[in-house]
matplotlib code that plots the C-alpha trace (Angstrom):
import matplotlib.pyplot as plt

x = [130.7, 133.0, 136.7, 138.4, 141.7, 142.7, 145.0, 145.2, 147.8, 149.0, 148.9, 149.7, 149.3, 152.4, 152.3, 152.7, 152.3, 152.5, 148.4, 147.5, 147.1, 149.0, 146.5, 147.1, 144.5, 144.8, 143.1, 142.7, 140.0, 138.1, 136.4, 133.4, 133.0, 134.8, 137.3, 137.6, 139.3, 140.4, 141.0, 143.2, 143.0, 139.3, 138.7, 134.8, 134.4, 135.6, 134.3, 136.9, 136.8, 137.3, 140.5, 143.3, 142.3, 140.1, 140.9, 139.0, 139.0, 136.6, 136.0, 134.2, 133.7, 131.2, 129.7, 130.6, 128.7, 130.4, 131.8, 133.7, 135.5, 135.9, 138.2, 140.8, 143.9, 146.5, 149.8, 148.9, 145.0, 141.7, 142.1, 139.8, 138.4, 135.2, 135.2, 132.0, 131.3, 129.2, 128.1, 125.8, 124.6, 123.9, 125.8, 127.4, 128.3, 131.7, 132.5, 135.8, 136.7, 140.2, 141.8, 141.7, 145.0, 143.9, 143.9, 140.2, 139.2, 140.2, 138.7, 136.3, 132.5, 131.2, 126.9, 126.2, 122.9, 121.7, 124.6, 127.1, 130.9, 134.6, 137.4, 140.7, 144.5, 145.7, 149.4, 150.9, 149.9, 150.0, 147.0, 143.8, 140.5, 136.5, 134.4, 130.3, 129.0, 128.5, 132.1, 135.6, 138.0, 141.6, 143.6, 147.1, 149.5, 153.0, 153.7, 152.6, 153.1, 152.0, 151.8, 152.4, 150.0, 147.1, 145.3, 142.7, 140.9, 137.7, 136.0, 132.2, 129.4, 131.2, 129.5, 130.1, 129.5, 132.0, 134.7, 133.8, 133.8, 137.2, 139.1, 137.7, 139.8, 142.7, 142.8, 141.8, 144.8, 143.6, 147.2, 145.4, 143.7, 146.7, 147.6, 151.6, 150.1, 147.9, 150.9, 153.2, 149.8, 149.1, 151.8, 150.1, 146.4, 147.3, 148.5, 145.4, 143.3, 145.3, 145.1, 141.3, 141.2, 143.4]
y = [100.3, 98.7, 97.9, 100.8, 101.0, 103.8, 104.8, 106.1, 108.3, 107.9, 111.3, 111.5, 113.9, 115.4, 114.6, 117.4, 115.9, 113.1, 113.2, 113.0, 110.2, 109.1, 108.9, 108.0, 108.5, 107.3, 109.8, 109.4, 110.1, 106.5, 105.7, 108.5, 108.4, 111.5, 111.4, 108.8, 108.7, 105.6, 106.6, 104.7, 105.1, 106.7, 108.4, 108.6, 105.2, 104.4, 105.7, 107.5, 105.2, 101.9, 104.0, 101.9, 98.7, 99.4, 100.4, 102.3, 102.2, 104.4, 105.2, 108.2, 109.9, 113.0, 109.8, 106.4, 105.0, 105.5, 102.0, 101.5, 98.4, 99.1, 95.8, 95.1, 96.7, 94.8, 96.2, 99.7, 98.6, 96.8, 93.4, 90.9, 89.1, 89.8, 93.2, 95.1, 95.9, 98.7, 99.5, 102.1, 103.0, 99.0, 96.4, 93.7, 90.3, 88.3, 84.6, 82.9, 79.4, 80.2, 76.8, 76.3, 75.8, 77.5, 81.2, 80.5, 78.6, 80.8, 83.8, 86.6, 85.4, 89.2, 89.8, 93.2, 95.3, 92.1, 91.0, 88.0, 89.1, 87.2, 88.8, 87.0, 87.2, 87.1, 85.3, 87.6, 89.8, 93.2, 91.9, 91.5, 90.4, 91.4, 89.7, 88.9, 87.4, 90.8, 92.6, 91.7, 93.9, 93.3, 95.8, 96.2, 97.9, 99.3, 97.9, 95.6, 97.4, 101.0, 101.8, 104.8, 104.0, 101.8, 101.0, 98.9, 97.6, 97.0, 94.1, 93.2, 95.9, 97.0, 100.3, 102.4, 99.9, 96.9, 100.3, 101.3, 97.8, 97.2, 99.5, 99.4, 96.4, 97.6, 99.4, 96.5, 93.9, 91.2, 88.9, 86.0, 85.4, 83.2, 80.0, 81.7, 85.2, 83.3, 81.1, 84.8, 86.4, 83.5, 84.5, 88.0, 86.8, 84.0, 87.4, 89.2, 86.1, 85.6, 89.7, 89.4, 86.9, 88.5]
z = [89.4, 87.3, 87.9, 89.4, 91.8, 94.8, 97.1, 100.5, 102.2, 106.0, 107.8, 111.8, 114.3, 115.9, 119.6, 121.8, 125.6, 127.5, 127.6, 123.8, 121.5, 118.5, 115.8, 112.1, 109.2, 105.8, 102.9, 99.7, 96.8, 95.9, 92.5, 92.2, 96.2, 96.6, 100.1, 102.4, 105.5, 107.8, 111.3, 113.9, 117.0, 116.2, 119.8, 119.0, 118.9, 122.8, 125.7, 127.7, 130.1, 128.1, 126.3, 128.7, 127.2, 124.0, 120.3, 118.0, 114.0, 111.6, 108.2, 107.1, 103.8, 101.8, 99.8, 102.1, 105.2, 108.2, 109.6, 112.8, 114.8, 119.0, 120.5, 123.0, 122.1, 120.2, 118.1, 117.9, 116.8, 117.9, 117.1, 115.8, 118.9, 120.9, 118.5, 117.9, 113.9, 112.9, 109.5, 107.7, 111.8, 112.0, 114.1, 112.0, 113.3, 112.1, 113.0, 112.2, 112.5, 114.7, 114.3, 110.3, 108.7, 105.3, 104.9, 103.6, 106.1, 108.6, 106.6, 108.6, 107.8, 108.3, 107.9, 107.3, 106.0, 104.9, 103.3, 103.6, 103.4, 103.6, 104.8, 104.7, 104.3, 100.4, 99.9, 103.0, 105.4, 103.3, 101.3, 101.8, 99.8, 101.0, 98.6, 97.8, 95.2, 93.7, 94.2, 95.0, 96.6, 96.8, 99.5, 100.4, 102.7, 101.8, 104.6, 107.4, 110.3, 110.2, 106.0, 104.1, 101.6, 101.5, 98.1, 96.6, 93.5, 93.2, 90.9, 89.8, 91.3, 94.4, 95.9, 98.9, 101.4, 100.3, 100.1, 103.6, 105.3, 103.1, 104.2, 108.1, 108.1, 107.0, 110.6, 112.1, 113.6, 111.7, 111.6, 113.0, 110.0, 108.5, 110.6, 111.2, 112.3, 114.9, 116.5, 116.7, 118.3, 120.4, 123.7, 123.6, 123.7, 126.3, 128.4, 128.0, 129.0, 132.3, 132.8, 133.0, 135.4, 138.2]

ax = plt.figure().add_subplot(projection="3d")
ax.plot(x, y, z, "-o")
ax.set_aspect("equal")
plt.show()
């Protein structure tokens, strides 16, 4: 594929009861993919007994593997930490190095179906780049919090896979990934450590 840009739309449920979920999905038509859909939370991909503390995300399209991130729960969406990655049906397996002061350093190192990805924060935390050697992908968020839109533009010979991956982590609370965004999410973590042990 060659350079190409898209955009996805937020839609949310209406909530009805005290009992159902808020969940938001971002649509939108991608390159010659057809639709894609991001999912968060994505029910499917928690047991319902794990739903107090865990957060799903998913991405699902006609022509795009299915890829979903399950993690502890933080603002709204699974964050980054001790989170289980699955791509194409595969588990993937991310590493970061937490305590870099550059936004590359600190970058996602992410290994799936055989390939070598980074995920990091790109000048704020609306934007977002997933790159290989191959393909470059450049995402961002109307807004940080919970966007309207999210869009993208791929680069190089990015295919179904880099898209999927790429905008699974737009779902995914990935804040940390700058040096500020860890210090503001550090109180919050500290909490959830001490929770476990009591």
């Amino acid at each position: 594929m060659s350079q190409f840009s898209f955009e996805l739309e937020r839609f949310a449920n209406t909530v009805t009861s005290m009992n159902q979920r808020h969940v938001s999905c971002w649509r939108g038509d991608v390159g010659g993919l057809g639709p894609v859909e991001l999912v968060v939370p994505a029910l499917e991909v928690v047991p319902v007994t794990e739903r107090a503390d865990y957060e799903g995300a998913m991405v699902t399209g006609e022509n795009i593997p299915m890829s979903s991130f399950k993690a502890l729960r933080y603002g709204g969406r699974p964050r980054v930490a001790e989170g289980k990655l699955s791509v194409a049906g595969q588990h993937a397996s991310f590493t970061r190095k937490s305590l870099r002061l550059s936004r590359g350093a600190r970058a996602l190192k992410v290994w799936a179906v055989g390939r070598e990805y980074r995920y990091r924060e790109d000048g704020n935390r609306r934007h977002h780049v997933l790159e290989r050697p191959e393909s470059r992908i450049l995402m961002a968020r109307s807004s940080a919090s919970d966007p309207k839109t999210i869009s993208g533009t791929a680069h190089g010979s990015a295919d179904s896979v880099d898209i999927s991956l790429a905008i699974l982590f737009e779902g995914v609370y990935t804040r940390n990934l700058s040096f500020r965004g860890a210090l503001i999410s550090a109180p919050g973590r500290f909490l959830d450590g001490v929770s476990k042990l009591s």
